[in-house]
N, C-alpha and C positions, 0 to 999 in steps of 0.2 A: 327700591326703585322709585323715582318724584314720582307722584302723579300725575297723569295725563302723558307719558312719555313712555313708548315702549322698543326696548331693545331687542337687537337680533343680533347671531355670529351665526356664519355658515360658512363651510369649506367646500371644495371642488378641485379636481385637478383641470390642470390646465397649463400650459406653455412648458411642457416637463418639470412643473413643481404644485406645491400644493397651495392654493390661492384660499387669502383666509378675508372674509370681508367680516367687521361688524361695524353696527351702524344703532341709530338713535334718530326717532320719529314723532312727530307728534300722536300719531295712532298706529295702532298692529297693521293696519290696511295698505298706507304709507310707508311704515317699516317693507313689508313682506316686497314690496312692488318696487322700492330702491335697490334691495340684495338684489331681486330678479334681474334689473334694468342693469344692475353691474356688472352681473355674471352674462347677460348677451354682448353686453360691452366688448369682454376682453375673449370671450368665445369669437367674434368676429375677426378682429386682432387676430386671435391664434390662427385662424384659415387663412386667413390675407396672405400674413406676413413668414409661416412657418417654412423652412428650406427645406425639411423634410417629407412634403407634402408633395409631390408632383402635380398636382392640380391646385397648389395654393395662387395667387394674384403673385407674387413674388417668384414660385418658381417660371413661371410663364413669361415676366419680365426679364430674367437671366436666359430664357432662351432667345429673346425676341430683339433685345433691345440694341443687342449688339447689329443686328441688319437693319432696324426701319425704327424712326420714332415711336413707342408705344404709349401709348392711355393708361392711366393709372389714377388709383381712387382717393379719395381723401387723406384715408390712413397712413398710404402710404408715401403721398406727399409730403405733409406731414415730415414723419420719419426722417424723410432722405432731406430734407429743407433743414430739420435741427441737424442731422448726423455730416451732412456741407459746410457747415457753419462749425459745429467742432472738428473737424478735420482739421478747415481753416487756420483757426486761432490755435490749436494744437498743434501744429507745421507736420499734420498727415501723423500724429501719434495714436488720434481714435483714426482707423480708417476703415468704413464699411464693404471694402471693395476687395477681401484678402478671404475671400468662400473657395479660391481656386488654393490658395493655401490650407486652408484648414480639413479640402476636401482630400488632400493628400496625405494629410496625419492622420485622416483620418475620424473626425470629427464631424466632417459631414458627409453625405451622399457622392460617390464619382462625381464629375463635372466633367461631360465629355468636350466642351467648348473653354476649359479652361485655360485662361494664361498669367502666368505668373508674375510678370513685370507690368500687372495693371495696376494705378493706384483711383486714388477718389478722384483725382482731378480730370478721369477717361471719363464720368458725370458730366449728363446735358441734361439739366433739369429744367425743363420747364412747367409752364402755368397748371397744366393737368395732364404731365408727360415726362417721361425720363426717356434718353436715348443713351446708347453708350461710343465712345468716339473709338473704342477696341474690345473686340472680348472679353468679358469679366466676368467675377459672380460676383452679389452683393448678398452680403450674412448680416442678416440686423439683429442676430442673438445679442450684441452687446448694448442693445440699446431699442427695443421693442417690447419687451417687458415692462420697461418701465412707463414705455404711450401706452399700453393697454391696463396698466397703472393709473396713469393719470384719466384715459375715457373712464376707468370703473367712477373714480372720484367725480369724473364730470356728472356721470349718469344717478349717482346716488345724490350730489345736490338738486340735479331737475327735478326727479322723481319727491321731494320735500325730507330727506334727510337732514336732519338738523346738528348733527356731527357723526363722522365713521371715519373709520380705518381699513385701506386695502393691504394686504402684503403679501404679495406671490415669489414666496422661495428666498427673500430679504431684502427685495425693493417694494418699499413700504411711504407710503404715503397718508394722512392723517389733516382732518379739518375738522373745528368747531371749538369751542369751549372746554377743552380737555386737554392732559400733558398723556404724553405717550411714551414710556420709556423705551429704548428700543438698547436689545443685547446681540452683542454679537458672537456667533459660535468659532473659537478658534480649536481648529485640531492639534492632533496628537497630543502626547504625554502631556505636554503642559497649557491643553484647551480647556476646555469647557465653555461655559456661555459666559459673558463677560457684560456687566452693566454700560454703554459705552454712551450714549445721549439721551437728551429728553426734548420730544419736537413737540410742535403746535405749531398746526397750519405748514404743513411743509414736509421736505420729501428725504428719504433716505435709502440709498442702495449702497449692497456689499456686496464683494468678490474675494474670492480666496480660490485660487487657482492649483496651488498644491493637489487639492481635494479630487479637481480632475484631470489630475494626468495619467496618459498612459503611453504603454512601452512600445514606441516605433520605429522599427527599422532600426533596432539594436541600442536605442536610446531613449530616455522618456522627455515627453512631449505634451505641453498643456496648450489648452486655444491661444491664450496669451502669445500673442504673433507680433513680435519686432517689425515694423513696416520697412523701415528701412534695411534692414537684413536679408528679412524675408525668415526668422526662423525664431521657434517657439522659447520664449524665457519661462524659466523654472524658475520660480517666485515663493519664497513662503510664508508673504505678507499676505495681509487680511487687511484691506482699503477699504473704508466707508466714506461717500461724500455726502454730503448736507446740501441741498437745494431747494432753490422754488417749487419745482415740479421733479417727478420720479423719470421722467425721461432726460433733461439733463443731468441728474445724478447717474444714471444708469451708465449712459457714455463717459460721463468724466472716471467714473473709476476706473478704465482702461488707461487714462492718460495719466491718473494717480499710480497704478501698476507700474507705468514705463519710465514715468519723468522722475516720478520721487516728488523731493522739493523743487525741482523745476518747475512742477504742473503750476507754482502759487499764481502765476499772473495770467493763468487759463480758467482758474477758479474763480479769481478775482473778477474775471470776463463776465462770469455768466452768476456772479451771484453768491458761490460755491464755495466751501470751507472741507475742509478734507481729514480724516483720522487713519493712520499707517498703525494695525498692530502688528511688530516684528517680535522673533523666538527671542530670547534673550536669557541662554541657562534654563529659572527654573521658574520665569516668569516673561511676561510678555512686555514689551514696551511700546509705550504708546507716542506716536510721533504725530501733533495735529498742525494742521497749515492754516496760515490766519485765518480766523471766521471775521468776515465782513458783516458782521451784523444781524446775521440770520437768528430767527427764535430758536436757537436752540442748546440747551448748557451740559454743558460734560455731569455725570452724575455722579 
């Protein structure tokens, strides 16, 4: 270890997966007090945002917001400001507005206000306010782990962290003078953990849907939610995107899931470069969409 610099790794659960931070400081005092400031970080995050929670900031907006303009916090501004914007540019492929779907496969809580021909565009966001122009539910599972990703990274620079790494469940995120190999796990018979990038300064989130499906209503069903369908795709690719930040990775791997090679000119939008690993026999194939320039090299 250099001198004068001292390291930390510490784990936690949190957002239903296991949040891994280490970090690097000029002294133990600054180290200890970075991990802490990250882990209130994305502990915040989890309350706010979590659909599971009946008293989170988020379920109380899905009750409200369909009758009167509601108040809503930074965080989750925030959220709903990036997840409008990839909607957008995605033609409604990430859509944050389909909780009344998924609460019917099953994946989330009842929704007893729910309706099912809402999309993002029933969204009235304003300055410090969301409203909804019809009843809906908003699910920011596919793309709030990765803000409370990026608050941890915020909070470990303030705090004088001089390089760390967050990764909760495999939206991973990484700054300072360091390469960060990142693998990713593919299932069954011909899974394992696979060497797939090497970041610095920059964000990486994966999704493999296969892993959670289950059997509904006589058929098996993964959150991966067709918007314009309206019904669950069974996938059993393993999507990784490369980004600025872990909350635009996080959403684009949904539109990486749905579009395929269509997503390149959603990627290209926000920065993003994308890796498809498909089953292929008795090995995996790896299918990558242009990298625009991002630090990061296949390994």
């Amino acid at each position: 270890m250099p001198e004068g610099i001292a390291h930390r790794r510490r784990a936690q659960v949190w957002l239903g997966t296991i949040v891994e931070i280490a970090v690097e400081a000029p002294d133990a005092a600054r180290a200890d007090a970075a991990v802490a400031a990250a882990f209130a970080a994305i502990a915040r995050v989890h309350r706010a945002l979590s659909n599971h929670d009946p008293a989170s900031e988020l379920s109380r907006v899905n009750r409200r917001a369909a009758m009167r303009e509601t108040a809503i916090s930074r965080d989750l501004h925030a959220v709903l400001a990036c997840a409008t914007e990839v909607a957008e540019r995605s033609g409604g492929a990430f859509d944050p507005t389909q909780g009344a779907r998924l609460a019917v496969l099953g994946f989330l809580p009842p929704q007893s206000t729910a309706q099912l021909g809402a999309s993002w565009r029933h969204l009235r966001l304003g300055a410090r306010s969301v409203a909804f122009a019809r009843p809906l539910v908003l699910d920011l599972g596919g793309i709030a782990k990765g803000y409370a990703v990026d608050c941890a990274i915020a909070a470990l620079r303030a705090h004088g962290a001089t390089a760390g790494m967050v990764n909760a469940g495999g939206d991973l995120r990484a700054f300072g003078d360091r390469d960060d190999v990142v693998c990713v796990r593919c299932d069954g018979a011909r899974g394992g953990m696979l060497p797939l990038v090497r970041v610095r300064d920059g964000a990486i989130a994966t999704s493999a849907y296969a892993s959670q499906r289950r059997f509904v209503a006589g058929r098996w069903a993964t959150p991966l939610v067709e918007p314009r369908s309206g019904l669950p795709v069974m996938s059993t690719r393993t999507v990784s995107v490369i980004a600025p930040t872990c909350m635009i990775a996080d959403a684009l791997t949904k539109v990486v899931a749905l579009r395929g090679r269509g997503a390149a000119s959603v990627l290209a939008a926000f920065g993003a470069s994308a890796a498809i690993l498909s089953p292929a026999r008795s090995r995996w194939r790896c299918t990558r969409l242009p990298d625009p320039g991002l630090r990061a090299a296949a390994v």
